[in-house]
Backbone of each chain as nested JSON, in Angstrom:
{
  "chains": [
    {"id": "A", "residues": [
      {"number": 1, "name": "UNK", "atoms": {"N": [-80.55, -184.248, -136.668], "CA": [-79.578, -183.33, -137.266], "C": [-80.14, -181.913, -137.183]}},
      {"number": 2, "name": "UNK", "atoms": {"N": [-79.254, -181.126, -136.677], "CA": [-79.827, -179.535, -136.579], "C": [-79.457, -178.632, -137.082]}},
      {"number": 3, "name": "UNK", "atoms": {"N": [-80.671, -177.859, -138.073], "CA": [-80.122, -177.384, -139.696], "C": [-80.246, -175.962, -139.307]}},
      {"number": 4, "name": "UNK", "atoms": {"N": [-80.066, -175.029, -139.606], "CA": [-80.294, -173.395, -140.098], "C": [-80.522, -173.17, -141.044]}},
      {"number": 5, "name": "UNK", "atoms": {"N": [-81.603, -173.079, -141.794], "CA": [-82.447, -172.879, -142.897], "C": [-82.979, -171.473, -143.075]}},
      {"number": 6, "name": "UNK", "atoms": {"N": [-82.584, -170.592, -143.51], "CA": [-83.315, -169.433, -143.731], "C": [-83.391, -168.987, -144.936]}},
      {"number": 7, "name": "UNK", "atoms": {"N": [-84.777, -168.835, -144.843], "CA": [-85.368, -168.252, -146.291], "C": [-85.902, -166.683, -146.667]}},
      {"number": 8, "name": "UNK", "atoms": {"N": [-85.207, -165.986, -147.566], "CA": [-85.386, -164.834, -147.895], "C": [-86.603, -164.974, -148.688]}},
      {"number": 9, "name": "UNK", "atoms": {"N": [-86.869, -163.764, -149.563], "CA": [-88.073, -163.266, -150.011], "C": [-88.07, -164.833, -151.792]}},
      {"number": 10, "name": "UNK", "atoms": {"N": [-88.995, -164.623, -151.875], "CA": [-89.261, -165.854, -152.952], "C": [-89.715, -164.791, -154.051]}},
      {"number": 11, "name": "UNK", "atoms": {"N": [-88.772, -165.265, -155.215], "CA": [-89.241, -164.376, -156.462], "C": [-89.422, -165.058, -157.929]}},
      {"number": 12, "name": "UNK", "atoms": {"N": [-90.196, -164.597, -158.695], "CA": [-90.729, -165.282, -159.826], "C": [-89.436, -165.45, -160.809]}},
      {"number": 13, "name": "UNK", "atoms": {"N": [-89.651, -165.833, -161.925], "CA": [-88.486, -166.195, -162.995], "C": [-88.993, -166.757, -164.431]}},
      {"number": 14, "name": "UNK", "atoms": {"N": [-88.721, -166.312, -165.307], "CA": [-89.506, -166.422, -166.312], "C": [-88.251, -167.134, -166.923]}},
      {"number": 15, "name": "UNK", "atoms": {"N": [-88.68, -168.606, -167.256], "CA": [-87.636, -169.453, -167.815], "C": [-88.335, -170.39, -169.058]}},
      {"number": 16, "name": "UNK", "atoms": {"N": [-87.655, -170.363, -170.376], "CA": [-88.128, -170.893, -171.724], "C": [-89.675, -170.645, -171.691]}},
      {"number": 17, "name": "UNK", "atoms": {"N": [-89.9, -169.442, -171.183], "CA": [-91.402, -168.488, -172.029], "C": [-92.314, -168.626, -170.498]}},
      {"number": 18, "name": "UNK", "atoms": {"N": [-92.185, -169.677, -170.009], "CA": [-93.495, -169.65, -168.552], "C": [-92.179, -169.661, -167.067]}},
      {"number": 19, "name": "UNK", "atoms": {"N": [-93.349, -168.823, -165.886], "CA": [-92.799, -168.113, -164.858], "C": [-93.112, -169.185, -163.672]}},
      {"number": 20, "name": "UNK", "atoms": {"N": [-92.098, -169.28, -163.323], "CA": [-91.86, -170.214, -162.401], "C": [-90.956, -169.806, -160.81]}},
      {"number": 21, "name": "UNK", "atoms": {"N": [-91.484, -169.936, -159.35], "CA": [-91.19, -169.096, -158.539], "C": [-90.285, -170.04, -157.905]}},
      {"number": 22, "name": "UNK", "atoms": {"N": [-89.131, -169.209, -157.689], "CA": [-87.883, -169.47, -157.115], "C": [-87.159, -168.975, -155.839]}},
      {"number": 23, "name": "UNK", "atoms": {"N": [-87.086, -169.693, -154.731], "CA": [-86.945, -169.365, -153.431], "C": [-85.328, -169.377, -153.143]}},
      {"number": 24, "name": "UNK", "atoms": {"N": [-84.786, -168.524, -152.758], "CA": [-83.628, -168.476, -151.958], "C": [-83.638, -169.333, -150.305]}},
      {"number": 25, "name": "UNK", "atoms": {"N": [-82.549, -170.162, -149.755], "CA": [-82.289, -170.932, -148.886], "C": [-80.914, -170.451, -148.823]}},
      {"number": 26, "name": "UNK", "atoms": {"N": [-80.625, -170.612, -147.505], "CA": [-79.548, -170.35, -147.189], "C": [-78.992, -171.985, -145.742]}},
      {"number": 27, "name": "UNK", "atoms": {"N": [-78.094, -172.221, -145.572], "CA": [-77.585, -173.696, -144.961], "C": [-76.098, -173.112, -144.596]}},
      {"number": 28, "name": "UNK", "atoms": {"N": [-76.162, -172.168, -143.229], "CA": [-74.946, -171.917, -142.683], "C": [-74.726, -170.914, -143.762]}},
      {"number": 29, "name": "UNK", "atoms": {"N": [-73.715, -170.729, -144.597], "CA": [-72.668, -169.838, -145.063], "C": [-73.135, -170.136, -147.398]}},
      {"number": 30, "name": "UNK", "atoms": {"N": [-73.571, -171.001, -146.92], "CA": [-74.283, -171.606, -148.405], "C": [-75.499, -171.072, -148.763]}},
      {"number": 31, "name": "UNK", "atoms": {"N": [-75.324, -170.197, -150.166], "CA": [-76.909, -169.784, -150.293], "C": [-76.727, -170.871, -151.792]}},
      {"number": 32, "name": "UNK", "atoms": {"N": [-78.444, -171.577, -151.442], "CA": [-79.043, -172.826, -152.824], "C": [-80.16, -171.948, -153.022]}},
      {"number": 33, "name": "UNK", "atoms": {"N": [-81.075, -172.629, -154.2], "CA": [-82.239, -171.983, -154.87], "C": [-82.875, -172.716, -155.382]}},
      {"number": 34, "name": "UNK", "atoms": {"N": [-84.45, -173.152, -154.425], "CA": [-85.33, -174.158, -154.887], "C": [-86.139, -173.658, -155.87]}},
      {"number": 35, "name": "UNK", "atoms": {"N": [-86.24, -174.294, -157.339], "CA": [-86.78, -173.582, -158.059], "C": [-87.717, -174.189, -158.557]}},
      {"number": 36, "name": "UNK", "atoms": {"N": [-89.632, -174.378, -158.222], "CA": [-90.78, -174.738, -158.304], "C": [-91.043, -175.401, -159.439]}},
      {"number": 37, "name": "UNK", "atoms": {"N": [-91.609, -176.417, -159.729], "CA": [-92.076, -177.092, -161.507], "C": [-93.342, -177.28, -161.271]}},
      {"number": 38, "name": "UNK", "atoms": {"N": [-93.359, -178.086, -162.085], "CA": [-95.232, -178.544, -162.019], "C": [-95.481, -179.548, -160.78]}},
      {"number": 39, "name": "UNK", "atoms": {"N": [-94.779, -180.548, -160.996], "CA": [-94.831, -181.476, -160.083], "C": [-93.123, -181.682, -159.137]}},
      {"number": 40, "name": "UNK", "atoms": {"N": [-92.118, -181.019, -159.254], "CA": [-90.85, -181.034, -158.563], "C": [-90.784, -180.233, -158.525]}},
      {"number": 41, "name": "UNK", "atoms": {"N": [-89.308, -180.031, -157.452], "CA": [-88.727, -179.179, -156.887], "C": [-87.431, -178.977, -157.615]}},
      {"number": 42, "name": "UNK", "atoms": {"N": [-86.693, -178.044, -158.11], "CA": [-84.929, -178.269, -158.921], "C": [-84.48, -177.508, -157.679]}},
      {"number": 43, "name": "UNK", "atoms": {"N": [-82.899, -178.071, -157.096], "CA": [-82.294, -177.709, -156.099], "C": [-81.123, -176.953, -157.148]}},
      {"number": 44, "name": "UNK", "atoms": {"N": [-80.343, -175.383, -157.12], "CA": [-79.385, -175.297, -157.629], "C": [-78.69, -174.511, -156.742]}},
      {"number": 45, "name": "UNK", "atoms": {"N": [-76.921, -174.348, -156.744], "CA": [-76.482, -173.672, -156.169], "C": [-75.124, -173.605, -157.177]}},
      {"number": 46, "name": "UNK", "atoms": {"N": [-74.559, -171.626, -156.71], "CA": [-73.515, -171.686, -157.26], "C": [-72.027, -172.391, -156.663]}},
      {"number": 47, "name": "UNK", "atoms": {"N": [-71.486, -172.944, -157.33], "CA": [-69.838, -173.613, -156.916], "C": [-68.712, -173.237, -157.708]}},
      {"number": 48, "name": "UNK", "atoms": {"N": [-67.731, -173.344, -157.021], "CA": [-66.638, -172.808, -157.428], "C": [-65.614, -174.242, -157.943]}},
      {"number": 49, "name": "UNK", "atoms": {"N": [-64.836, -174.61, -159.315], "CA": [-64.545, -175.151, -159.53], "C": [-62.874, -175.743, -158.856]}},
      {"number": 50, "name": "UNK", "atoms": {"N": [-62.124, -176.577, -159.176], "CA": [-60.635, -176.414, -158.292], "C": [-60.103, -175.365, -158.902]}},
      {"number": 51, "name": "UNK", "atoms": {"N": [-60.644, -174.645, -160.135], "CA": [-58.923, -173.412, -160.633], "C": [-60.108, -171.831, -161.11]}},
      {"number": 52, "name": "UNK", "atoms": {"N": [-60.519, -171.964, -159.837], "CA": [-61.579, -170.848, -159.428], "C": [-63.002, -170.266, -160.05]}},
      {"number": 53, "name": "UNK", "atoms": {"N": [-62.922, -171.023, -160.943], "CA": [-64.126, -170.646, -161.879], "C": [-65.377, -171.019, -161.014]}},
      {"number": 54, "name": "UNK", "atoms": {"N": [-66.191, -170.118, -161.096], "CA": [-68.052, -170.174, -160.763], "C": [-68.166, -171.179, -161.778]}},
      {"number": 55, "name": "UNK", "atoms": {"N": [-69.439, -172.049, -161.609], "CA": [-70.361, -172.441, -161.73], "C": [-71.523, -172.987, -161.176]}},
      {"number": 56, "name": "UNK", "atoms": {"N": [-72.791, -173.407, -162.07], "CA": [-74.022, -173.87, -161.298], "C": [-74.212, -175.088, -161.248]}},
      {"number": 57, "name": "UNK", "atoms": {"N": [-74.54, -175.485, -160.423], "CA": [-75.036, -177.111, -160.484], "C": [-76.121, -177.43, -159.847]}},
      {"number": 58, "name": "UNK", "atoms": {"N": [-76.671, -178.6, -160.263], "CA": [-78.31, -178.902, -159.473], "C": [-77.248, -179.71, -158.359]}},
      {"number": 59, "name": "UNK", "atoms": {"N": [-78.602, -179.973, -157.159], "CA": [-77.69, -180.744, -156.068], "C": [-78.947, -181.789, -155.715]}},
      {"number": 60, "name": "UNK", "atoms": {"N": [-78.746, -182.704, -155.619], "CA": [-77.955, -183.43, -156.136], "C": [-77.288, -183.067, -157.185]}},
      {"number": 61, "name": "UNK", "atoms": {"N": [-76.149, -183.877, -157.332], "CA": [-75.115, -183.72, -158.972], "C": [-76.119, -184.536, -159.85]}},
      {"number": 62, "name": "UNK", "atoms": {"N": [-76.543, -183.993, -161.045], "CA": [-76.999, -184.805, -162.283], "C": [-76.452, -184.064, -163.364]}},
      {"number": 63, "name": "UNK", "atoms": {"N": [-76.05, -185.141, -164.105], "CA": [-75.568, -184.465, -165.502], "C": [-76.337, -184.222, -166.559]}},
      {"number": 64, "name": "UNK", "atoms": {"N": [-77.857, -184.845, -166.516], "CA": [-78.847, -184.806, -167.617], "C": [-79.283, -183.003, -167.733]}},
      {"number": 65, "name": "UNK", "atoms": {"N": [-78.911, -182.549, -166.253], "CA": [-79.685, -181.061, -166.089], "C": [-78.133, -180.084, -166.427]}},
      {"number": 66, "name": "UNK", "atoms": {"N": [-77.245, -180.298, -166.478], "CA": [-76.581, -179.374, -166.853], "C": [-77.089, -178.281, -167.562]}},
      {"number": 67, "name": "UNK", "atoms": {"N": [-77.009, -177.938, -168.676], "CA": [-77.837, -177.039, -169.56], "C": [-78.88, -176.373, -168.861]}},
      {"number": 68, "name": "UNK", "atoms": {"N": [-80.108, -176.95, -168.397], "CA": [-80.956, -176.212, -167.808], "C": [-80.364, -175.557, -166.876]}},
      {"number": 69, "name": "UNK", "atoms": {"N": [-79.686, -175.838, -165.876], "CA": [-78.955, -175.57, -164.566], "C": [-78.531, -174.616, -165.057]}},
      {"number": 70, "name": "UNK", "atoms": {"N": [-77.305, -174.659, -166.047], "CA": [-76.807, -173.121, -166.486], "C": [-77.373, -172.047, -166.888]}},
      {"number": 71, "name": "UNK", "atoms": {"N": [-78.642, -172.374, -167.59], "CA": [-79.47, -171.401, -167.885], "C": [-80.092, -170.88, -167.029]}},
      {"number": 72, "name": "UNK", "atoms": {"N": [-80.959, -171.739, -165.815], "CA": [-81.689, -170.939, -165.031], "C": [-80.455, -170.177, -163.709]}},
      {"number": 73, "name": "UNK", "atoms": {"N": [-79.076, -170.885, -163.781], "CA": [-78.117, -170.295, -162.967], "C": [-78.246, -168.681, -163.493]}},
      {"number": 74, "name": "UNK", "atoms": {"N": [-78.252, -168.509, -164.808], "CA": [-77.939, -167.561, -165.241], "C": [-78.971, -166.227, -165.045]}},
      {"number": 75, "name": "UNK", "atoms": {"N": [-80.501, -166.812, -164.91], "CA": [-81.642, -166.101, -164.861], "C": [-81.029, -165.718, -163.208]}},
      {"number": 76, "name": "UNK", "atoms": {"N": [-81.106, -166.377, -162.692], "CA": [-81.324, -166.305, -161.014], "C": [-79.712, -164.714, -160.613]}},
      {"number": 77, "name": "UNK", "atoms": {"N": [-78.625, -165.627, -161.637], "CA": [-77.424, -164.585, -161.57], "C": [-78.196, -162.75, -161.225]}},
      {"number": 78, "name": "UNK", "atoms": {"N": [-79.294, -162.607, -162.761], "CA": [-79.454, -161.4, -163.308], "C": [-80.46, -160.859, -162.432]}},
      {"number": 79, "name": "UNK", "atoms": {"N": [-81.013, -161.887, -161.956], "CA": [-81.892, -161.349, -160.359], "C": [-81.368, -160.81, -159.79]}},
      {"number": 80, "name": "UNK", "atoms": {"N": [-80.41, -161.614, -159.174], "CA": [-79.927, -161.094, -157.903], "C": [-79.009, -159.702, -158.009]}},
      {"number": 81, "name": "UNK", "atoms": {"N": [-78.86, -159.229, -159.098], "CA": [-77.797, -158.067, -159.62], "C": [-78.133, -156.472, -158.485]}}
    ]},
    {"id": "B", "residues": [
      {"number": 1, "name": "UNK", "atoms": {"N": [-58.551, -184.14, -155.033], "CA": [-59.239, -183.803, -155.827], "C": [-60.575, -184.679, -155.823]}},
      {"number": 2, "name": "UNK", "atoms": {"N": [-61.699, -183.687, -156.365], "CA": [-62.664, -184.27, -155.943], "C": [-63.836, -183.718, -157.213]}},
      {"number": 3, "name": "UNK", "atoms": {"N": [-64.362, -184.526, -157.926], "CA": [-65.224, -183.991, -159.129], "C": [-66.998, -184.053, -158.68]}},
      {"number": 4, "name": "UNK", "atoms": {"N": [-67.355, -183.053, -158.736], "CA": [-69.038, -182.681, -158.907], "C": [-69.419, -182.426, -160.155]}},
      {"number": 5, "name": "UNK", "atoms": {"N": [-70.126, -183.117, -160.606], "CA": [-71.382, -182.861, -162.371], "C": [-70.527, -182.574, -163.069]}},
      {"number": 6, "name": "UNK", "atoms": {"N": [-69.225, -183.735, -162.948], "CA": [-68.648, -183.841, -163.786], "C": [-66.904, -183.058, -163.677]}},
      {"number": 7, "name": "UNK", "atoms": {"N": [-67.168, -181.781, -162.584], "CA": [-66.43, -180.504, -162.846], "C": [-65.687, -181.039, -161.574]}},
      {"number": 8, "name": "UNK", "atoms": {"N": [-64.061, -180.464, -161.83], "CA": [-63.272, -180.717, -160.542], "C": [-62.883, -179.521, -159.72]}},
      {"number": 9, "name": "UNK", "atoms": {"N": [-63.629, -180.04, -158.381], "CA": [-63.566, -178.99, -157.569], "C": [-62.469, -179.336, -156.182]}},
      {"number": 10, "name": "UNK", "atoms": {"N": [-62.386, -178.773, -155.489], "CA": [-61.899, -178.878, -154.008], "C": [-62.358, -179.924, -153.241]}},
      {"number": 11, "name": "UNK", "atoms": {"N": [-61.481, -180.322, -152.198], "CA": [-62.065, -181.56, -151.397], "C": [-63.262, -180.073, -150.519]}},
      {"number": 12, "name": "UNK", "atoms": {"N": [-62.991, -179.315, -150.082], "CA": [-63.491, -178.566, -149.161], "C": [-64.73, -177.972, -149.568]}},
      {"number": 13, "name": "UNK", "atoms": {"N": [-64.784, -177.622, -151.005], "CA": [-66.181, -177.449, -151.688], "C": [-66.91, -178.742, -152.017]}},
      {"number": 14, "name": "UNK", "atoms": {"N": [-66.023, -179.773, -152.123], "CA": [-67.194, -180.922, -152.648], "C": [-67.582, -180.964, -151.242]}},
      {"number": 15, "name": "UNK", "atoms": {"N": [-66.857, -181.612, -149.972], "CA": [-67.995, -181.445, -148.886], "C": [-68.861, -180.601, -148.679]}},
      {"number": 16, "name": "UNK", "atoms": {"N": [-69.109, -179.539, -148.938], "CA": [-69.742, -178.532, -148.575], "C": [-71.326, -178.681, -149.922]}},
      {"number": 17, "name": "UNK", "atoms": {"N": [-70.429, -179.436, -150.742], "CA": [-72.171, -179.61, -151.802], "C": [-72.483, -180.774, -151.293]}},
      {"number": 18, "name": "UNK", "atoms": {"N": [-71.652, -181.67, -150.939], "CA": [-72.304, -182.905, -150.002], "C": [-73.075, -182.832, -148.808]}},
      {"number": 19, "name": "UNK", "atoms": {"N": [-72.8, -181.722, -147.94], "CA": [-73.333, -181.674, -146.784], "C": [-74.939, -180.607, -147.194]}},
      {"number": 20, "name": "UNK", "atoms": {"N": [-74.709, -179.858, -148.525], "CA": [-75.929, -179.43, -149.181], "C": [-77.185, -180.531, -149.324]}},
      {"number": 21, "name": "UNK", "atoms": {"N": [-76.537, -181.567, -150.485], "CA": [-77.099, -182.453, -150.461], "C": [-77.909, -183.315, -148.978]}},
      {"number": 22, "name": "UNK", "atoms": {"N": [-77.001, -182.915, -148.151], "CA": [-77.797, -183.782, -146.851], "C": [-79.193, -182.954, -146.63]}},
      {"number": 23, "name": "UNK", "atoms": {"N": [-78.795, -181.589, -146.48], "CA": [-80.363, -180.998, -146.118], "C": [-81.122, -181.141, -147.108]}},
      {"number": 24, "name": "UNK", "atoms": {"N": [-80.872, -180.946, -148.128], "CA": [-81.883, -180.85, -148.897], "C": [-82.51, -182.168, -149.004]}},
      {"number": 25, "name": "UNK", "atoms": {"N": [-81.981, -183.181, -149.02], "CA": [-82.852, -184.159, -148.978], "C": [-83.642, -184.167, -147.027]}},
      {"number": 26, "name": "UNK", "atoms": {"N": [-83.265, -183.521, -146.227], "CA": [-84.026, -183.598, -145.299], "C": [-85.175, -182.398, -145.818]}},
      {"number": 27, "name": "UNK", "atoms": {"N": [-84.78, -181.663, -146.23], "CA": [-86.187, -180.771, -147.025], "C": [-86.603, -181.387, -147.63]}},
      {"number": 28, "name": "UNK", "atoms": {"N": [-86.533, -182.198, -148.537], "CA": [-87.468, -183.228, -149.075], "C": [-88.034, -184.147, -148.578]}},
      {"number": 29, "name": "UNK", "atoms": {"N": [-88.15, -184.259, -147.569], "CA": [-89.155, -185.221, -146.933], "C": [-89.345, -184.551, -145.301]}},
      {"number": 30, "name": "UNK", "atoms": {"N": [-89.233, -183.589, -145.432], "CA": [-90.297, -182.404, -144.313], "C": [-89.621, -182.203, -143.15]}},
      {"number": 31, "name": "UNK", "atoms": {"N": [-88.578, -182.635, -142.986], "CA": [-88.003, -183.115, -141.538], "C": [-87.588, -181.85, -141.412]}},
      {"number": 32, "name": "UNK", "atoms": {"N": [-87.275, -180.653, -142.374], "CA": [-86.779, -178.995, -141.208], "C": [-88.219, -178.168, -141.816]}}
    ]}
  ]
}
């Protein structure tokens, strides 16, 4: 399978008190955001719902990370401003 | 209609987090 992966500059993020570095990816026309842990990787990207609303989701879909997802959606939002 | 993490989105956006999902799991195990 033949991907287009490009990665912009990787920037830190200070999420519930400790800084954790978060890389931009891009997949064709899709920008995701691998965001570093101790021992994992969190995949998030923004999506658009069916009646237009933004939101974030980890990708895989998990519902246990909601909350976090929105929160660090939200850090990553104020980055990119 | 087509629901992601719960939320209902587009057939055209859920493929498009599905076909996310494909790379990234090929990033997860080194293959790009």
């Amino acid at each position: 399978m033949s991907q287009s992966i490009r990665t912009d500059d990787v920037f830190s993020i200070e999420f519930r008190g400790k800084d954790y570095w978060c890389e931009p990816l891009r997949r064709n026309n899709s920008i995701f955001y691998r965001v570093k842990f101790e021992k994992s990787y969190l995949y998030l990207t923004q999506a658009t719902s069916a009646n237009g609303a933004s939101f974030w989701t980890a990708v895989p879909e998990d519902p246990k990370l909601k909350h976090v997802v929105q929160e660090l959606g939200e850090i990553i939002s104020k980055h990119c401003q | 209609m087509c629901y992601y993490n719960g939320i209902k989105v587009t057939k055209t956006e859920y493929i498009r987090l599905k076909e996310l999902e494909k790379t990234i799991a090929f990033l997860s195990e080194g293959l790009v």
